[in-house]
TIZA-732547 format. One line per field, with one value per residue (C-alpha): residue in one letter; y, z, x; residue number from 0. Coordinates in steps of 0.02 Angstrom, whole numbers, m for minus. Layout:
# TIZA-732547
rest: c(A / ...) $
py: c(Y / ...) $
pz: c(Z / ...) $
px: c(X / ...) $
nr: c(NUM / ...) $
//
This chain:
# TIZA-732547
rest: c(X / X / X / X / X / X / X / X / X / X / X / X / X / X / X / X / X / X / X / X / X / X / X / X / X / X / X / X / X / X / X / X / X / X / X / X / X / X / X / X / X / X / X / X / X / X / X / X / X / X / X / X / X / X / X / X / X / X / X / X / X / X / X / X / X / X / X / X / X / X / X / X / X / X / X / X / X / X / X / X / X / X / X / X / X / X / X / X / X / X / X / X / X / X / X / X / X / X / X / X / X / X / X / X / X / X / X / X / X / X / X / X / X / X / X / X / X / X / X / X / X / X / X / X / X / X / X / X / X / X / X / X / X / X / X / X / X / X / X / X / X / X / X / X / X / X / X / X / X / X / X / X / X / X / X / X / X / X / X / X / X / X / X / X / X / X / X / X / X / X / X / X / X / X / X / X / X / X / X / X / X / X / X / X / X / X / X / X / X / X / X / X / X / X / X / X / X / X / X / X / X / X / X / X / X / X / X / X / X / X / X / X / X / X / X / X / X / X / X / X / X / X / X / X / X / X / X / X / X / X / X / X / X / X / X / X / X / X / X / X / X / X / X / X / X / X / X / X / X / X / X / X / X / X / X / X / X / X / X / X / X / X / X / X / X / X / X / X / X / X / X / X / X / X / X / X / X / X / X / X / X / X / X / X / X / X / X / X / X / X / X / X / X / X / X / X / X / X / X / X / X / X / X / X / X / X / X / X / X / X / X / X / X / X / X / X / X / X / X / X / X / X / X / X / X / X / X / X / X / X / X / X / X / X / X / X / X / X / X / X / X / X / X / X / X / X / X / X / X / X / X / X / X / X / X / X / X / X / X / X / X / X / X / X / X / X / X / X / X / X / X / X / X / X / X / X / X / X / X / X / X / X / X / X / X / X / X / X / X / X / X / X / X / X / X / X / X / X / X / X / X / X / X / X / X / X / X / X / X / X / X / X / X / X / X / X / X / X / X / X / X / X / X / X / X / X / X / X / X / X / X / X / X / X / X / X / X / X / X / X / X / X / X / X / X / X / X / X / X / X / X / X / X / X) $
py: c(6782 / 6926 / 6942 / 7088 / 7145 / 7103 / 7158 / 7027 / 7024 / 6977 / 7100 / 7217 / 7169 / 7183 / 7012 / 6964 / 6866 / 6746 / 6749 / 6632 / 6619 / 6634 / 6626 / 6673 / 6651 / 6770 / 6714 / 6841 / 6795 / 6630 / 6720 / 6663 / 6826 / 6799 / 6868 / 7016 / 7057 / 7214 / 7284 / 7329 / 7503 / 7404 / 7475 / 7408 / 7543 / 7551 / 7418 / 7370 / 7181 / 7113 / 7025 / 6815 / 6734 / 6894 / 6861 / 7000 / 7029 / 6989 / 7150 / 7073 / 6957 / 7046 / 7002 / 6926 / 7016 / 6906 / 6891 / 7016 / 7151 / 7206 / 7202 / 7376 / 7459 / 7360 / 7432 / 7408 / 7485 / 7490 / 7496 / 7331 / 7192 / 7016 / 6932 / 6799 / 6601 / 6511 / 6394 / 6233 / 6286 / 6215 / 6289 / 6189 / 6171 / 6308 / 6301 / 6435 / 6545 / 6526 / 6718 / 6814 / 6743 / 6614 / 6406 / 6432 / 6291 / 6147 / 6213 / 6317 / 6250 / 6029 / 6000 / 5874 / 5709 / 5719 / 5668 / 5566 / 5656 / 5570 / 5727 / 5672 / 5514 / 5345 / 5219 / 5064 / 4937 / 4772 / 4611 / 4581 / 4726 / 4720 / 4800 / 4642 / 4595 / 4683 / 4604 / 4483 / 4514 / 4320 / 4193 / 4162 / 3979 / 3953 / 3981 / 3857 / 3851 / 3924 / 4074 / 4105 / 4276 / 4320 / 4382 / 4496 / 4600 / 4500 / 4566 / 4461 / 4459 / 4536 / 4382 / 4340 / 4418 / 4358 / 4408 / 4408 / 4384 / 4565 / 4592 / 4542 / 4671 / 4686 / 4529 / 4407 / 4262 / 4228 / 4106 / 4047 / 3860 / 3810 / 3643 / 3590 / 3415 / 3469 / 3380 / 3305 / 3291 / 3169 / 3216 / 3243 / 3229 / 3142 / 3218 / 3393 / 3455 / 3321 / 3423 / 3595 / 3543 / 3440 / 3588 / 3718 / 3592 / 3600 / 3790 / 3818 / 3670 / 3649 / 3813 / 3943 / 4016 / 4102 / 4019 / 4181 / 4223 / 4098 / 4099 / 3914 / 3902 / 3717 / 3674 / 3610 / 3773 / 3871 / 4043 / 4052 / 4177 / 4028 / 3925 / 3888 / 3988 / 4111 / 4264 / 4209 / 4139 / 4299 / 4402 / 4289 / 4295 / 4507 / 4475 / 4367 / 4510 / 4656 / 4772 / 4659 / 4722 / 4659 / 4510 / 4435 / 4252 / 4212 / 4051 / 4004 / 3809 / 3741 / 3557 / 3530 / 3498 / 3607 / 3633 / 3715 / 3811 / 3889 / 4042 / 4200 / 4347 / 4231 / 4223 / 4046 / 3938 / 3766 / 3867 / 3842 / 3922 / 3831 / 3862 / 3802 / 3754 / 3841 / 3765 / 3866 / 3849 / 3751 / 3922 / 4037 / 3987 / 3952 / 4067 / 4075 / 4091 / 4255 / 4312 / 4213 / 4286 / 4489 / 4438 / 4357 / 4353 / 4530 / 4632 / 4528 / 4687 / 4654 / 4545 / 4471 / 4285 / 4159 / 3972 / 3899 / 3734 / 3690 / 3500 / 3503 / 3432 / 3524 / 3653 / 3643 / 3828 / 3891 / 4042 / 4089 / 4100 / 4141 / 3995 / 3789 / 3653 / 3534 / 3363 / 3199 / 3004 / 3046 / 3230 / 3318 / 3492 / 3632 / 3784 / 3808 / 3978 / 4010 / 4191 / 4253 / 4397 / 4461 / 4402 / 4549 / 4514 / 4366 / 4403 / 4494 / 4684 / 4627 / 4497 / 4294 / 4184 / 3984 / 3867 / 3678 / 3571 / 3401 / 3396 / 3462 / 3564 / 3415 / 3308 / 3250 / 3215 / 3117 / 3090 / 2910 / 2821 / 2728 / 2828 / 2817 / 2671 / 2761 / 2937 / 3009 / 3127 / 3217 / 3141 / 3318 / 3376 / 3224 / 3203 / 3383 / 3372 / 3198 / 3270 / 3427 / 3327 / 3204 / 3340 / 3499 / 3640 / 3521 / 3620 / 3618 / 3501 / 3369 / 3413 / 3387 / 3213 / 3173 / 3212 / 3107 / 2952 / 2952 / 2971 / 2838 / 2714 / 2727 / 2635 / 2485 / 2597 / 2504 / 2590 / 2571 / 2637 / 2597 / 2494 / 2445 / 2615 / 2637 / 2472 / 2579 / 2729 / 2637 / 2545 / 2669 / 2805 / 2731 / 2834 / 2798 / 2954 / 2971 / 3103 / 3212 / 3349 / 3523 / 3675 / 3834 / 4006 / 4182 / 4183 / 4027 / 3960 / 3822 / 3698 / 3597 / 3733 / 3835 / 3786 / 3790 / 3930 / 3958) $
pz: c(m10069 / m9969 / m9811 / m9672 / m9501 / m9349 / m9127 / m9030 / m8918 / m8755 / m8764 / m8931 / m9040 / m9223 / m9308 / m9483 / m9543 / m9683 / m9803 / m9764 / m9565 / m9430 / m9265 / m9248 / m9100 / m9029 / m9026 / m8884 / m8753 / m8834 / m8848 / m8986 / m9080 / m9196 / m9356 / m9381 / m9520 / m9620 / m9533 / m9630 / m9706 / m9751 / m9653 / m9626 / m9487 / m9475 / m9595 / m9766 / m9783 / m9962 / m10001 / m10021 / m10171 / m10270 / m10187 / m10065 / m9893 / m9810 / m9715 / m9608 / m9513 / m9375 / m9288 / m9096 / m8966 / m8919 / m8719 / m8683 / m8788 / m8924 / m9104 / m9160 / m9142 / m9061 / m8888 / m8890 / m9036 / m9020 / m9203 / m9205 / m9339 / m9322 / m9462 / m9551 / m9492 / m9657 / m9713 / m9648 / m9469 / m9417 / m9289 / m9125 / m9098 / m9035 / m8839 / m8744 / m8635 / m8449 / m8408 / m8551 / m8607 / m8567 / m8647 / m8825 / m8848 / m8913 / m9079 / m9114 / m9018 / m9018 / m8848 / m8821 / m8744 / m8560 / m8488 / m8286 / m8143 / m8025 / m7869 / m7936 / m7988 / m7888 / m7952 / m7997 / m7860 / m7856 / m7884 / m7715 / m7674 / m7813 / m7755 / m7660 / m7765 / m7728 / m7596 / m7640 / m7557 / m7577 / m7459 / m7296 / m7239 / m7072 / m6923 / m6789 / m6648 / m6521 / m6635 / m6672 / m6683 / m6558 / m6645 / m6488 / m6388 / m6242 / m6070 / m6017 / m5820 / m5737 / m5650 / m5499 / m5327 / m5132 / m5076 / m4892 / m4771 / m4716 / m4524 / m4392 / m4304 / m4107 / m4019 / m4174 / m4224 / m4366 / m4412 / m4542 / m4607 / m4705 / m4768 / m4875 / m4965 / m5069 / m5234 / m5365 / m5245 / m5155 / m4996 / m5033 / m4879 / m4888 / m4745 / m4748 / m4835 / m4754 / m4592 / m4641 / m4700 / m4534 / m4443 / m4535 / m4486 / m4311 / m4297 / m4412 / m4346 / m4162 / m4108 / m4189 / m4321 / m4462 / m4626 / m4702 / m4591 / m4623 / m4736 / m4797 / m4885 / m4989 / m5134 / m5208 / m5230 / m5401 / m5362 / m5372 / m5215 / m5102 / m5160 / m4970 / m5043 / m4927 / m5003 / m4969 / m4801 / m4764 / m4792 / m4725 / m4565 / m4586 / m4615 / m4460 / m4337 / m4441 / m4318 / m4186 / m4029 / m3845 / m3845 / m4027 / m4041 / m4182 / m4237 / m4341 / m4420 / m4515 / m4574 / m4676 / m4644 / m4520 / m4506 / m4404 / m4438 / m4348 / m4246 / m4292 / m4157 / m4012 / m3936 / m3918 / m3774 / m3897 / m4018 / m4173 / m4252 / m4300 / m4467 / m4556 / m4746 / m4871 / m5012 / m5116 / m4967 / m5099 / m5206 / m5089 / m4903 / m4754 / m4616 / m4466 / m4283 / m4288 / m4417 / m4372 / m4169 / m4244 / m4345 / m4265 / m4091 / m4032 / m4128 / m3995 / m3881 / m3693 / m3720 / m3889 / m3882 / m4012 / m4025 / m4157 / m4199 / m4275 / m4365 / m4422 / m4363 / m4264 / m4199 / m4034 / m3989 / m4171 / m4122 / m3981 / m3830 / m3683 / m3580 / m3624 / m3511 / m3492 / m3457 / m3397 / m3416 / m3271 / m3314 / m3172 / m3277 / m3249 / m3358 / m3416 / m3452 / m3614 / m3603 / m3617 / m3534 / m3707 / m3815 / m3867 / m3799 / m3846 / m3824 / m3842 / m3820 / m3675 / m3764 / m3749 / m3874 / m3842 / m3968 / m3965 / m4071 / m4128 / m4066 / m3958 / m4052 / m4099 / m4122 / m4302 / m4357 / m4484 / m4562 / m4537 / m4580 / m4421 / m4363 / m4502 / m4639 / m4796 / m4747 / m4715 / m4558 / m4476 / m4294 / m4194 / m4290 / m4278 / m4081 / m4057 / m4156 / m4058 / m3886 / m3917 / m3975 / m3839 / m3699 / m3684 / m3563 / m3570 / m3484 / m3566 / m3454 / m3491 / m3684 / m3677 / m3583 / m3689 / m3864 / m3777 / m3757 / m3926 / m4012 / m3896 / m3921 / m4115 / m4173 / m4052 / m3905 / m3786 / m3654 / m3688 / m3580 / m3573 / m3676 / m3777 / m3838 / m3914 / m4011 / m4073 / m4123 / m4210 / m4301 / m4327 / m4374 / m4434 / m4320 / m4171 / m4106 / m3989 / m4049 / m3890 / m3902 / m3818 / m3743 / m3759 / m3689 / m3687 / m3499 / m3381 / m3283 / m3213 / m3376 / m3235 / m3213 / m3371 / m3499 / m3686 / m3724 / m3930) $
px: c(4545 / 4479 / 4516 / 4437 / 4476 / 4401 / 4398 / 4440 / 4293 / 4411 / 4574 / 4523 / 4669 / 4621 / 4623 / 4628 / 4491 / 4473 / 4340 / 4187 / 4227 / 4100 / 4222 / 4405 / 4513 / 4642 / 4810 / 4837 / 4719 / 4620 / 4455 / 4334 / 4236 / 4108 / 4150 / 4010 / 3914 / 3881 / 3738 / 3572 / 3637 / 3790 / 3906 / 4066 / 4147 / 4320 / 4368 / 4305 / 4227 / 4196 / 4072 / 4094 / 4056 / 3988 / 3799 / 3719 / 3689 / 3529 / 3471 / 3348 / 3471 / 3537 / 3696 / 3686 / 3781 / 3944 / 3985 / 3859 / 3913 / 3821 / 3892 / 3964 / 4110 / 4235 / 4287 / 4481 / 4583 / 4735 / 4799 / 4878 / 4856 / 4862 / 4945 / 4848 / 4935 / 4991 / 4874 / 4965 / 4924 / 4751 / 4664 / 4627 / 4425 / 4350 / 4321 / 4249 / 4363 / 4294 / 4367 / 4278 / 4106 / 3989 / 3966 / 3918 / 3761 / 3795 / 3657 / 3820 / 3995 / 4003 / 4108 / 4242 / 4207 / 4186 / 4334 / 4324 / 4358 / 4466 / 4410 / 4211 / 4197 / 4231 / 4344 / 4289 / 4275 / 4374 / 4278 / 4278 / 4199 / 4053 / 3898 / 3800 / 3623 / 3460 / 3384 / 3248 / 3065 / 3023 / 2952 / 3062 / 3054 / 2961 / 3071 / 3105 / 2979 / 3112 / 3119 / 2939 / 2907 / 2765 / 2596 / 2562 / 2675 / 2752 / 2806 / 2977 / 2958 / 3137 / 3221 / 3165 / 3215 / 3225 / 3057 / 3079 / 2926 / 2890 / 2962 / 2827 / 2765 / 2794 / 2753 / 2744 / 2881 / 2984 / 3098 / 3240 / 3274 / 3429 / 3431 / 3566 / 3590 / 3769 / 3665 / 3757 / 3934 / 4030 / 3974 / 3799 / 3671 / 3513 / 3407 / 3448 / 3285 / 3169 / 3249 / 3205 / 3025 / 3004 / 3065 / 2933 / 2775 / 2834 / 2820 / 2664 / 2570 / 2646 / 2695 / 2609 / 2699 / 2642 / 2668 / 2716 / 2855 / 2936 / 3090 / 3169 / 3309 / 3345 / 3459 / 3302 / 3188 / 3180 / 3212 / 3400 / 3386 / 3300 / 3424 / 3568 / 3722 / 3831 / 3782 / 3568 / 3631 / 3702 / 3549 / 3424 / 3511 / 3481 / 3310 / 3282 / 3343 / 3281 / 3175 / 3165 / 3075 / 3030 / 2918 / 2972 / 3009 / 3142 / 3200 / 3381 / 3389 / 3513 / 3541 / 3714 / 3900 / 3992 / 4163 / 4305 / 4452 / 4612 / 4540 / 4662 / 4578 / 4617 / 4442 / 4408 / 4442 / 4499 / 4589 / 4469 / 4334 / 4176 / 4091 / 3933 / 3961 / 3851 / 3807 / 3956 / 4076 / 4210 / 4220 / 4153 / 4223 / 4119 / 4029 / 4123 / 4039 / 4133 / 4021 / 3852 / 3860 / 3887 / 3743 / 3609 / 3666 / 3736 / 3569 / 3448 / 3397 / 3294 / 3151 / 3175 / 3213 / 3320 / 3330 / 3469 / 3442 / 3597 / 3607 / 3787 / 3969 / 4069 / 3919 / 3951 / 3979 / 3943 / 3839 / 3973 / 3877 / 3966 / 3925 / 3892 / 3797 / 3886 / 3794 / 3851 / 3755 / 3655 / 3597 / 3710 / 3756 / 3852 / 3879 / 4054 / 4112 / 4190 / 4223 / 4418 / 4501 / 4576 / 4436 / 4302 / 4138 / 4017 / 3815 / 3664 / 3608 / 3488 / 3405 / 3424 / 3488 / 3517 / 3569 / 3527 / 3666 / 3702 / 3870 / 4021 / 4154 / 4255 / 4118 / 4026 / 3811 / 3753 / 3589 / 3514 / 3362 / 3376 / 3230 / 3120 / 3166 / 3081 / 3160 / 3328 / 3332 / 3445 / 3482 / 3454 / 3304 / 3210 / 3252 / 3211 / 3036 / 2999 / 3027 / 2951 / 2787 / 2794 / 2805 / 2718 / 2774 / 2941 / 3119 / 3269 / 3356 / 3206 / 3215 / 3415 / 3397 / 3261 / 3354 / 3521 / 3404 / 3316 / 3466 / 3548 / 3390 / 3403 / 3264 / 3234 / 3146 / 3262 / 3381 / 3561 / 3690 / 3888 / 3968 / 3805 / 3776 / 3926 / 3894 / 3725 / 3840 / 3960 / 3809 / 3690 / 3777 / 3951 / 4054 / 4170 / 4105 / 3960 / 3839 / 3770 / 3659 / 3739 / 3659 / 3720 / 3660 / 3714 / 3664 / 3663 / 3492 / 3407 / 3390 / 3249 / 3165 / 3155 / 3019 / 3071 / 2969 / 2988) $
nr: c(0 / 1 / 2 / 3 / 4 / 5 / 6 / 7 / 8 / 9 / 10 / 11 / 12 / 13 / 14 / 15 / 16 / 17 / 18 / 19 / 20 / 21 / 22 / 23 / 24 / 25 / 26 / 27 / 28 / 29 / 30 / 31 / 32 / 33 / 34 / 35 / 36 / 37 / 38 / 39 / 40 / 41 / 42 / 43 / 44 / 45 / 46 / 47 / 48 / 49 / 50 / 51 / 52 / 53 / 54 / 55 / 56 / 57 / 58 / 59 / 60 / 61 / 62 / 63 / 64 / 65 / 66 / 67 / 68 / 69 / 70 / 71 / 72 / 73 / 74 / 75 / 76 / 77 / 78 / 79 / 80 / 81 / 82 / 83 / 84 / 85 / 86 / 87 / 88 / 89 / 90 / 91 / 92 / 93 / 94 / 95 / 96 / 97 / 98 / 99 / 100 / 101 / 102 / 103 / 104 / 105 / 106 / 107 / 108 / 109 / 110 / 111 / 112 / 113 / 114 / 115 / 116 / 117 / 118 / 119 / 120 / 121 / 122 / 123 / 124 / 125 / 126 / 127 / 128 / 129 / 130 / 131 / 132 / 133 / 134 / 135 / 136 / 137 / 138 / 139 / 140 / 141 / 142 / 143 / 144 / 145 / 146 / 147 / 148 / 149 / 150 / 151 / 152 / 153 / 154 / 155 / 156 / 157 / 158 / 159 / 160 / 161 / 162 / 163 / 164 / 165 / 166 / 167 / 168 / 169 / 170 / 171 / 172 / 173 / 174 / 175 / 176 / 177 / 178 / 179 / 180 / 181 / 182 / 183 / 184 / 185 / 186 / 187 / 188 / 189 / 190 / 191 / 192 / 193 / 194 / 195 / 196 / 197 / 198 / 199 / 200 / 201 / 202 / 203 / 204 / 205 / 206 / 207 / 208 / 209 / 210 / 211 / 212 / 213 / 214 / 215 / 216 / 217 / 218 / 219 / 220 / 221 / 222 / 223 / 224 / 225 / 226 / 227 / 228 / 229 / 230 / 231 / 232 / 233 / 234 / 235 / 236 / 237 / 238 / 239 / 240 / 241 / 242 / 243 / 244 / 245 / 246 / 247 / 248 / 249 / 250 / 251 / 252 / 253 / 254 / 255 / 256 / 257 / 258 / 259 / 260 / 261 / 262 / 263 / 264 / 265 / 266 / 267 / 268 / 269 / 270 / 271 / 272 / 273 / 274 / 275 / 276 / 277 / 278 / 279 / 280 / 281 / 282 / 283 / 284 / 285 / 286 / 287 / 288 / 289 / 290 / 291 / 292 / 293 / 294 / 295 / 296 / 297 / 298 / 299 / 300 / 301 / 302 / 303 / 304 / 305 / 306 / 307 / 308 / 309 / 310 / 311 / 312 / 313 / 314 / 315 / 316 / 317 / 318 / 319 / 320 / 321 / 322 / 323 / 324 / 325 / 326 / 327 / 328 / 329 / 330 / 331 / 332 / 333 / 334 / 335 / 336 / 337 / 338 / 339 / 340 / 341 / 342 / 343 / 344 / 345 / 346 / 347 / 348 / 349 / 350 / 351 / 352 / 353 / 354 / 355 / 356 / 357 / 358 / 359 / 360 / 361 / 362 / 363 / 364 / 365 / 366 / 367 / 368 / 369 / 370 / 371 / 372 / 373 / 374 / 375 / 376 / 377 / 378 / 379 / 380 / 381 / 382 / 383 / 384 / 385 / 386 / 387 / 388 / 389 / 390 / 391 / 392 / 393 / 394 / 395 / 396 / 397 / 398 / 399 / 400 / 401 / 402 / 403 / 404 / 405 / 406 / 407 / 408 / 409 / 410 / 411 / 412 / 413 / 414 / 415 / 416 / 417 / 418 / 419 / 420 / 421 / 422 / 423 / 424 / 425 / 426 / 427 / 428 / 429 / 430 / 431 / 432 / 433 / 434 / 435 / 436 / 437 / 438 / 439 / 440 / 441 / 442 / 443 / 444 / 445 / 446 / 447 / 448 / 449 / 450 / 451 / 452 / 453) $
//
């Protein structure tokens, strides 16, 4: 068989190659040359080629240029021979050599099997992992009502918030009602709120006050920041006082329990502090007279006036005026000092505040319906509206005597003095106690003389 030499295409070695091959790869450097034909003048260069098969060569098929080169003489010679591999040797198929030419096309080279690559390809998933079903574009069921999606836009309103009265201008009045009924606990009230509602249709209808400066404050409203807790408390009393000037007229009510506790700065004269009882008071505490006098008491500059009107147990000197009237059966008074030498100082900043309560310091109130049958009242408030009604241009000694004796009559419109009206107490109001209206004021005066001037 006839055999003729060949360039390697990649690194010029001269290779031996069989008769009837195309391609032959270099056992040097792996390169695959295409085995060249004579050209059309039948020239066979450097080395002789026989012909295969006896038959002729086509002179109008030119060779194609392998890895860019064009087919001619081969550049490397360097007079080497590559002997022929015996015959039991197959050659591997022919893959092209990334360094020295390009991809033959598949017309002409038929590449392995593509083989996964674990740096391109993702491995299969686990069951549980199996890519989740194309989502279906069918019919959703109708949602509940509650979740109805809206057909328009709609504009949620914020929550709500404490929309205080704006402060009166110079000259005008205000005032603040608390009524508390402790709802749904064991020592609920009944006539707390009847109080403060009472208490607002005295000062709209009776004395003058506007209906919009008025701030009331019941377990019963809506807006959670109307609703008697210590935090609202607190800043209603800082709206009551807020810009006060000469001439203003403010008014503080408060129906609900009152309590006392041991006093710790050493400035009262019986050793305890009273507090009123907020609707929170269990998780939040109560507001001591400490707290309610630096409040509403000690911002009262010359010429503004304040009247507490405090319906509770224990409120005898809640607001912690300086000085108490005290009153005997017959209405002889005298004011009783309750200033001390190491205390800090109790009053106003030239203004006057006096507070009218149900009871003495270790005394205790209770609503009754001994007054009216159908409706529960607080014993203070409704003596204080009922004498206040009855008597215009009344003094505060006439209003004190007057509140004493309703509450002392009860219901029957008799007198009772002595022995008989503790039989009412004890009746009435279910209490060995004798509930008696106090007077206090941050200065002292005539209570005969002075007319309740709210």
């Amino acid at each position: 068989m006839a055999t003729r030499g060949e360039r390697c295409s990649g690194c010029g070695q001269q290779l031996a190659v069989p008769a009837g091959a195309q391609f032959i790869r270099c056992g040097l450097c792996q390169a695959v040359t295409r085995v060249r034909p004579f050209d059309r003048w039948g020239q066979n260069y450097d080395f002789k080629i026989h012909r295969i098969g006896g038959g002729n060569i086509n002179p109008n098929i030119m060779p194609l240029p392998v890895n860019n080169r064009p087919i001619g003489r081969p550049k490397y010679n360097n007079g080497f021979n590559n002997p022929l591999r015996p015959a039991q040797y197959n050659e591997p198929p022919l893959r092209p050599n990334p360094y020295y030419e390009q991809p033959l096309s598949p017309a002409q080279y038929t590449e392995p099997p593509l083989r996964p690559s674990p740096y391109t390809e993702q491995p299969p998933r686990p069951v549980q992992y199996a890519e989740p079903p194309p989502p279906q574009y069918t019919e959703q069921p109708p949602r509940p009502a509650q979740y109805a999606v809206p057909t328009q836009v709609q504009y949620i309103e914020p929550p709500p918030r404490l929309t205080l009265p704006s402060p009166p201008v110079h000259g005008k009045k205000r005032a603040l009602l608390c009524g508390v009924n402790y709802r749904q606990k064991s020592y609920r009230l009944k006539g707390s709120v009847n109080d403060a509602k009472c208490m607002k249709y005295l000062l709209v209808e009776r004395l003058g006050f506007p209906i919009d400066c008025i701030l009331m404050l019941t377990d019963e409203e809506t807006n959670p920041l109307r609703i008697p807790t210590k935090q609202n408390i607190r800043l209603a009393m800082r709206w009551l006082v807020q810009g006060c000037q000469s001439g203003d007229s403010l008014v503080f009510h408060f129906s609900g329990h009152g309590s006392r506790q041991r006093d710790f700065n050493n400035d009262e004269v019986d050793g305890y502090d009273e507090t009123l009882c907020p609707l929170d008071y269990e998780t939040e505490g109560s507001i001591i007279d400490d707290e309610i006098s630096e409040t509403i008491v000690r911002p009262l500059t010359h010429g503004v006036k304040l009247h507490a009107i405090v319906d509770s147990c224990h409120s005898g000197t809640v607001l912690d005026l300086p000085f108490v009237c005290r009153m005997n059966m017959e209405g002889y008074y005298r004011w009783e000092d309750q200033r001390l030498p190491s205390a800090c100082y109790k009053g106003t900043s030239g203004g006057i505040a006096i507070s009218i309560t149900a009871c003495d310091d270790h005394g205790t109130s209770s609503d009754t319906t001994a007054f009216l049958e159908t409706l529960s009242t607080g014993a203070l408030t409704f003596s204080f509206i009922q004498a206040m009604e009855n008597e215009r241009g009344i003094t505060y000694g006439r209003l004190l005597n007057a509140m004493r004796q309703s509450i002392r009559q009860a219901k029957s419109g008799i007198r009772l003095d002595g022995a008989i009206a503790n039989i009412v107490n004890k009746t009435v109001f279910k209490s060995d106690s004798s509930q008696e209206p106090q007077l206090s004021s941050s200065e002292n005066f005539n209570i005969y003389s002075k007319q309740v001037m709210v």
